[in-house]
Every structure is written in structure tokens, then in C-alpha cells.
N, C-alpha and C positions, 0 to 999 in steps of 0.2 A: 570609500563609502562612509555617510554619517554612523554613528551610534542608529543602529534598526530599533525601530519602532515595535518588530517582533519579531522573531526567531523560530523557523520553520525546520523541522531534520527530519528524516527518512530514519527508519529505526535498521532496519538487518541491514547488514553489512556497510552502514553508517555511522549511527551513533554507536548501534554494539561494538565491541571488539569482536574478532575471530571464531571466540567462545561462546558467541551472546551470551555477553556479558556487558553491564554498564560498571564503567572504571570507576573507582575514587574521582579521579582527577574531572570526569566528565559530569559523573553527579554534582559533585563541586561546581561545577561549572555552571550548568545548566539551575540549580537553586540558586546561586546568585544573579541570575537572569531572572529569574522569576519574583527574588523578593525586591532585583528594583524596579518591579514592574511592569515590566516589561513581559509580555505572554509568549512563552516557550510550548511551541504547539509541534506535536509529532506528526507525520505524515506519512500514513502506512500503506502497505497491501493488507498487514493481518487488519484480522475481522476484530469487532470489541470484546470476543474471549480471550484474547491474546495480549492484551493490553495491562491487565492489572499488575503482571509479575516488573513488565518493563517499569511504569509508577512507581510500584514500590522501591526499585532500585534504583529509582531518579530522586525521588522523593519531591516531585513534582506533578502533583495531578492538577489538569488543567482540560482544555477541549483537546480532538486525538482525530486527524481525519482518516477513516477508516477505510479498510478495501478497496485501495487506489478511488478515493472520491466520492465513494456512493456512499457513505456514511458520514454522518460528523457525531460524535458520541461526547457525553461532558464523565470524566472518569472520575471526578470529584463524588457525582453525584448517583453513578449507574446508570448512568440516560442516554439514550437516541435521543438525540435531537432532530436528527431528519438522516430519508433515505432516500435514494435513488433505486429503481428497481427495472431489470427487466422483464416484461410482460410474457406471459406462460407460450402464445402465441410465437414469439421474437424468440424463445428458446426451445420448443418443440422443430422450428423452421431449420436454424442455425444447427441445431446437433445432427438434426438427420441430416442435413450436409456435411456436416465435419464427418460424421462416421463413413463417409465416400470417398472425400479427399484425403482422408490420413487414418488408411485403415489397421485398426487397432489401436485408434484413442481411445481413451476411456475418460469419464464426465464424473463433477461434483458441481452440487452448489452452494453459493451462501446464503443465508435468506437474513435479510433484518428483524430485531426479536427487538425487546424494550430496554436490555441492559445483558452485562456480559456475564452475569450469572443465570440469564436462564436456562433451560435445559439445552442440553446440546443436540440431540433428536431435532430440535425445531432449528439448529442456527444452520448445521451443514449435513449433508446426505449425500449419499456418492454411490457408484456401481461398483460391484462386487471386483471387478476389475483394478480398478482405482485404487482399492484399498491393498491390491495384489503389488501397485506399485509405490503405494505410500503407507504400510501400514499401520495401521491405528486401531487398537482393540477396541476404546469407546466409540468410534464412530460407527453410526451406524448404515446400514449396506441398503438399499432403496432400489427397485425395478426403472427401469428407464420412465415409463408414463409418470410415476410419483415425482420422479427426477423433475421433471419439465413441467409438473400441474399445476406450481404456485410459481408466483412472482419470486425473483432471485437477484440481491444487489451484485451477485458476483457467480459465473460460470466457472468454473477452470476445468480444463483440458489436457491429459496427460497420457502418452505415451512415451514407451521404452527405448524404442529405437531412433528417434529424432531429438537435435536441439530443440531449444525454446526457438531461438532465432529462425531454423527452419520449419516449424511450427509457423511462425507469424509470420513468415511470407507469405504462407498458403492460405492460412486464413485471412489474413488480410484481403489478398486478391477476393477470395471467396465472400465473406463477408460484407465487402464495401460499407460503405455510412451505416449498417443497421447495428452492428455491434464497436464500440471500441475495442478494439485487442491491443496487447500488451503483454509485459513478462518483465516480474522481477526475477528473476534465475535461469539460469542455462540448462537445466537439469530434464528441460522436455517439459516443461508446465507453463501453458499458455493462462492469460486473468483476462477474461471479457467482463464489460462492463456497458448497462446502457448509453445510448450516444449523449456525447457531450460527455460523458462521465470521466476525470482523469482527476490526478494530485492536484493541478493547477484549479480546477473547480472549487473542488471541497474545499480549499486553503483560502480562496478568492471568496467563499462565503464569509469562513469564519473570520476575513480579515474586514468586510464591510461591516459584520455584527458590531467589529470592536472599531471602526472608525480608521483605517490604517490604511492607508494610497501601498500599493502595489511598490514602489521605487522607496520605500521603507522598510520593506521584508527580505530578509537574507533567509536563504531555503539552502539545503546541503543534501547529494542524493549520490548515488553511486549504480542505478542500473535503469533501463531504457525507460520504466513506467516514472522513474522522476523527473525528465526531460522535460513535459508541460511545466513542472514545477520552477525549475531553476530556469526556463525561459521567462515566466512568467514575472521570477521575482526581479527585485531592482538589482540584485546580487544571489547569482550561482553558485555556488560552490560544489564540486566536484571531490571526492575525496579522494586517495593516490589509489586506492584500489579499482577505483570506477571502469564500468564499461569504457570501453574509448568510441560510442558516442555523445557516450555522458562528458567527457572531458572534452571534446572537441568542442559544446557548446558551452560550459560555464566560463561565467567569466573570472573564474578560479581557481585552482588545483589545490589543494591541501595535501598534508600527509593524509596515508590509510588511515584505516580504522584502529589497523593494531598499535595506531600510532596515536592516539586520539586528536585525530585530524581538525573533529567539529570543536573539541575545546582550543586546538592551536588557536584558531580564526577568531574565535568568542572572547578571548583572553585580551584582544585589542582593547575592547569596550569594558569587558568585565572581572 
């Protein structure tokens, strides 16, 4: 591949190391992509609260596609730029099925806010359940109806006793075209998303905003929700820790992440 036009990464267990943590070597890296201009765009599942500590440790704020696609945020500036949402309807339908098919999930949402310091009450709510398996003292705990009464860029779905992967069989069949499902982790946590909504979207916006043909962008991903992405881009990259569906379709393999994989590849050009 030529010198990329723009450089696309997946943040956990991507760019981070092991630790989440961003290297020397990778922040290095990643600033000299950025100051020769070339736009160094992150592509996440986390929401825009989660984003400012990874900045800081890049020392690269730039645009950040959020919540596997349903976000695109400018972390420069604190702004949503745009969101994708699903409709209160599309999520009251959907849970009460999932609570049938895989009993003993438990639900949260994301909701899109105006920037990643507003109150947290407004960005994610979840059932008391949820927080049984993910604990978090600031968040806050919501009855099922509040759960589903506003629009949400992001569902997630967790139960104890199942993978992620056995998770997204189920829902998948269940679900069909109405929601995208997906899963960055094995851990029993499934990420729905309005349709059409994936990494490849969000990236596919911000790469028309800036003028840049698809077969110019290198993307680097490590778990099934980056798939659209590194199919999408002219160049996949897979890092060694990758799902092995992720690695079966890049057209890449690098080192892990503990290896800083995404600087190996970037080092060619920069």
C-alpha cells in the first residue's frame, strides 16, 4: 500500500496495550501522523466520555467515531457532530424479546448528549441487574420503561452465563435487519446499534467530510465489531491478538497490541 491518506485504529485491545495504556512508542507515532497531516481517526465502541483520557495520552485530538458508528464526536472541540439513534419503539420491541431468548440478560443504554463532559445520568442508564454484573457506583440504575422511553445510539446486553459470541447467534437470528448486533468482548456483552449502523459507516462519513477514497485509508481492529471496518478500508490490519475472524479477513496481521502492533505498520510511512 501507498502512504494512507488517513489512518483509522480501534482503541481497546488495539492501539492500547494490555494495560490500556497508550505506549511512548505509539503516541510517537501516532503525533507524527498527525502533524504531517495526515488525520489519525480513532474508531471505537466506547461512548464520547471515554475518550478524553485515550487523547490525552496520544496527544492527538482529532474527530473519534464513537459507539461502533453511531457517533462521530470532534474531541478537539467537545462536540457531537452527528448521531445515529435507535427509536424508543425499535427498543421497547427488541428487549422484550431478548428477555425471552436469553433469560437473565440484563440492558443498558447509550444515549447521545452534546459533548463528553455532560452529565453522566443523561449519557448511559442501565438496570439494576447490569450494574450487578458490571459495577459502577456513578452510574446510575433506571426501571426498565425509562430504559427504552428515549432514543439510544447504543443498547448493550449482558448476561453472566453466556459468551458474547453465543449471545450474537441468538440475537442475531432474533433480531434480523431491525437492529445491528455485534460484540467487542467475549465477556457476555452484546452492542446493538441502529441499522446500517457499524465502524465502517461512521469512518465512511468522516472520510467523505475530509475528501479521502476508501482504498487510501488503513484501519487496524482486533474484535468482530471491526470487521466492516478493515473490510471496508483499502487496507486491514488485524493485530496478533485479533479475534480469528478479524484475522481471517485482514489483509494483514501485525504484532499484538502488547507489541505495539499499530506502530509496527505506521512506521513504514512514518
Amino acid at each position: 500500500m501507498r502512504r494512507p491518506r488517513l489512518v483509522a485504529s480501534d482503541v481497546d485491545g488495539t492501539l492500547l496495550d494490555p494495560a490500556e495504556r497508550v505506549t511512548e512508542r505509539t503516541a510517537r507515532n501516532a503525533r507524527g501522523v498527525h502533524e504531517s497531516g495526515t488525520p489519525f481517526v480513532l474508531v471505537t465502541g466506547r461512548p464520547p466520555r471515554w475518550i478524553p483520557r485515550i487523547v490525552a495520552g496520544l496527544g492527538v485530538a482529532g474527530t473519534v467515531v464513537c459507539s461502533n458508528g453511531a457517533v462521530v464526536y470532534d474531541a478537539a472541540a467537545d462536540r457531537v457532530l452527528h448521531s445515529t439513534s435507535i427509536d424508543p419503539i425499535a427498543l421497547r420491541d427488541v428487549t422484550g424479546e431478548l428477555r425471552e431468548a436469553l433469560p437473565g440478560c440484563s440492558f443498558g443504554v447509550e444515549r447521545s448528549t452534546n459533548g463528553a463532559h455532560d452529565r453522566l445520568d443523561q449519557q448511559f442508564i442501565a438496570e439494576s441487574s447490569f450494574h450487578r454484573c458490571w459495577p459502577n457506583p456513578d452510574l446510575r440504575v433506571a426501571p426498565p420503561d425509562e430504559l427504552v422511553g428515549m432514543p439510544a445510539v447504543k443498547l448493550l446486553v449482558m448476561h453472566e452465563r453466556m459468551t458474547s459470541a453465543e449471545m450474537a447467534v441468538a440475537a442475531a437470528e432474533l433480531v434480523g435487519g431491525r437492529l445491528q448486533v455485534t460484540y467487542s468482548t467475549g465477556a457476555g456483552l452484546l452492542e446493538l446499534s441502529a441499522p446500517g449502523t457499524n465502524k465502517a459507516a461512521g469512518l465512511a462519513r468522516v472520510a467523505e467530510d475530509l475528501s479521502v477514497e476508501p482504498s487510501d485509508v488503513i484501519a487496524f481492529g482486533d474484535m468482530p465489531n471491526d470487521i466492516p471496518m478493515l473490510e471496508w478500508a483499502g487496507h486491514g490490519v488485524a493485530v496478533g491478538n485479533a479475534h480469528p475472524d478479524v484475522r481471517q479477513i485482514a489483509d494483514e496481521v501485525t504484532a499484538g497490541n502488547h507489541a505495539d502492533g499499530v506502530a509496527t505498520v505506521l512506521e513504514r510511512w512514518w
